[in-house]
C-alpha positions as CSV (number, residue, x, y, z in Angstrom):
1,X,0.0,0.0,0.0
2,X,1.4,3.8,-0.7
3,X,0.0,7.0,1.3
4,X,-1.8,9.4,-0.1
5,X,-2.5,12.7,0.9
6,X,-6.3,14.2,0.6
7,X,-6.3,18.0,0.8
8,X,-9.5,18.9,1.6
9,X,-10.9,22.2,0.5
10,X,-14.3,23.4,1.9
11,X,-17.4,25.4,1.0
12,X,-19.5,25.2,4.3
13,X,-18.8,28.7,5.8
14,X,-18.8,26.7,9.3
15,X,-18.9,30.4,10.9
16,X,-22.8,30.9,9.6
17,X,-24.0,27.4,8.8
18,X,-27.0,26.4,11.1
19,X,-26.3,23.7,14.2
20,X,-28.3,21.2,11.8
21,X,-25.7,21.6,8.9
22,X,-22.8,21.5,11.3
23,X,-24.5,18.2,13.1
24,X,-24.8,16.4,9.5
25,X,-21.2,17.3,8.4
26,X,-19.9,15.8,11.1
27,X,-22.0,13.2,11.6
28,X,-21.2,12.3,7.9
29,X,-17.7,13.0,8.1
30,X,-17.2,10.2,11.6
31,X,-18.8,7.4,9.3
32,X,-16.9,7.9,6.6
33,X,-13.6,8.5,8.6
34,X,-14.9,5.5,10.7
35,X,-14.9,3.0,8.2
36,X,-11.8,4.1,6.4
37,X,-10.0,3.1,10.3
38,X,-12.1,-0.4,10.3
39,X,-10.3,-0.7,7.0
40,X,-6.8,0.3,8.4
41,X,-6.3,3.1,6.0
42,X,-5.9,6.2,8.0
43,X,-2.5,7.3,8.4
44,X,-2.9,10.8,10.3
45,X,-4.7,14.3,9.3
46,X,-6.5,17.1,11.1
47,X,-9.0,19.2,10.1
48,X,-7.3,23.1,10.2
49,X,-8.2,26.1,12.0
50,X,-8.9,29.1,9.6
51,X,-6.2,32.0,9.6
52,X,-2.6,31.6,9.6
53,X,0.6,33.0,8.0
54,X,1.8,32.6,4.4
55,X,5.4,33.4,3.9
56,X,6.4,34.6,0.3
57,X,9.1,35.4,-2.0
58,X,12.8,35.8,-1.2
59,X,12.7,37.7,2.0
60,X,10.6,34.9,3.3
61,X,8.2,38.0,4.4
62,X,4.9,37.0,6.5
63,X,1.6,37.7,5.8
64,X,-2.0,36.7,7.4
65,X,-3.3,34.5,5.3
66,X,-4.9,32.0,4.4
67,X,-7.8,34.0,3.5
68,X,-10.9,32.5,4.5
69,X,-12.9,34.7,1.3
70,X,-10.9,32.7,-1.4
71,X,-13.2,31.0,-3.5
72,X,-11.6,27.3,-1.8
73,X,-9.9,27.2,2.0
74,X,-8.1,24.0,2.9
75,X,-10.4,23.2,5.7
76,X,-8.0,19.7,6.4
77,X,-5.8,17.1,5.2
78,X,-5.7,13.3,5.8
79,X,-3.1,10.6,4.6
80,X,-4.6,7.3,3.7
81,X,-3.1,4.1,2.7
82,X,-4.3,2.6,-1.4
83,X,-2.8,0.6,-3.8
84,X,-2.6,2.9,-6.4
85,X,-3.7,6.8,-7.2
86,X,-7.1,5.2,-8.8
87,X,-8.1,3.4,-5.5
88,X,-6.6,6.8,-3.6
89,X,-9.4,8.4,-5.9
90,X,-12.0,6.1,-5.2
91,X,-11.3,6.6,-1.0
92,X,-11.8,9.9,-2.2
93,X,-15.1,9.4,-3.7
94,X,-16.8,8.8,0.2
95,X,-15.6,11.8,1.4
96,X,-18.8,14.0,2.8
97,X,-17.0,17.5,1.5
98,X,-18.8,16.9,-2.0
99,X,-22.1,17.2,-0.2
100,X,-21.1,20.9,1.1
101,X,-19.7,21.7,-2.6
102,X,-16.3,21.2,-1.4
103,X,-13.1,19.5,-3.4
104,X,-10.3,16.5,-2.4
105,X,-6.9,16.8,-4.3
106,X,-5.4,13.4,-3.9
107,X,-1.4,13.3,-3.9
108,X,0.9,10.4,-3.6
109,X,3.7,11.2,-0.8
110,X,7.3,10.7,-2.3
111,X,8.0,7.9,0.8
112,X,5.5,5.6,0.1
């Protein structure tokens, strides 16, 4: 098995959505989660707070950022164990963050 890394990128403004939309996300996202650890495919991830710093260019200069009004905000990450970048995609697939209009990248790491 290789690791990949799902970069998770959400559209659920978590900051205005009603406790009913918060409670189904995360009811949704514990099942899916859950059976990807029955299956022993988790390998670590975290969902991410908003905010942060970006360092850019030369000087290495910070600025705030991430922006939480970009269009997409990596909301999370997780690294899970496939066979191959198709079966990565189909893990993928479950993930609840298409149901808030949100997107996966799947990466292979380098170490697998």
């Amino acid at each position: 098995m290789k690791d990949y890394l799902l970069i998770f990128r959400n559209k659920l403004d978590f900051a205005n959505a009603s406790p009913e939309q918060l409670q189904n996300s995360l009811t949704k996202w514990q099942k899916w989660l859950g059976e990807l650890g029955k299956e022993k495919r988790l390998s670590g991830g975290q969902r991410l707070i908003p905010g942060g710093r970006v360092l850019t260019n030369a000087k290495k200069e910070a600025i705030d950022g991430p922006y939480s009004e970009g269009k997409e905000v990596i909301g999370g990450f997780q690294m899970v164990k496939a066979q191959n970048l198709e079966d990565a995609v189909d893990v993928a697939r479950g993930c609840p963050i298409f149901e808030f209009g949100g997107s996966v990248e799947i990466r292979e790491s380098m170490t697998s």
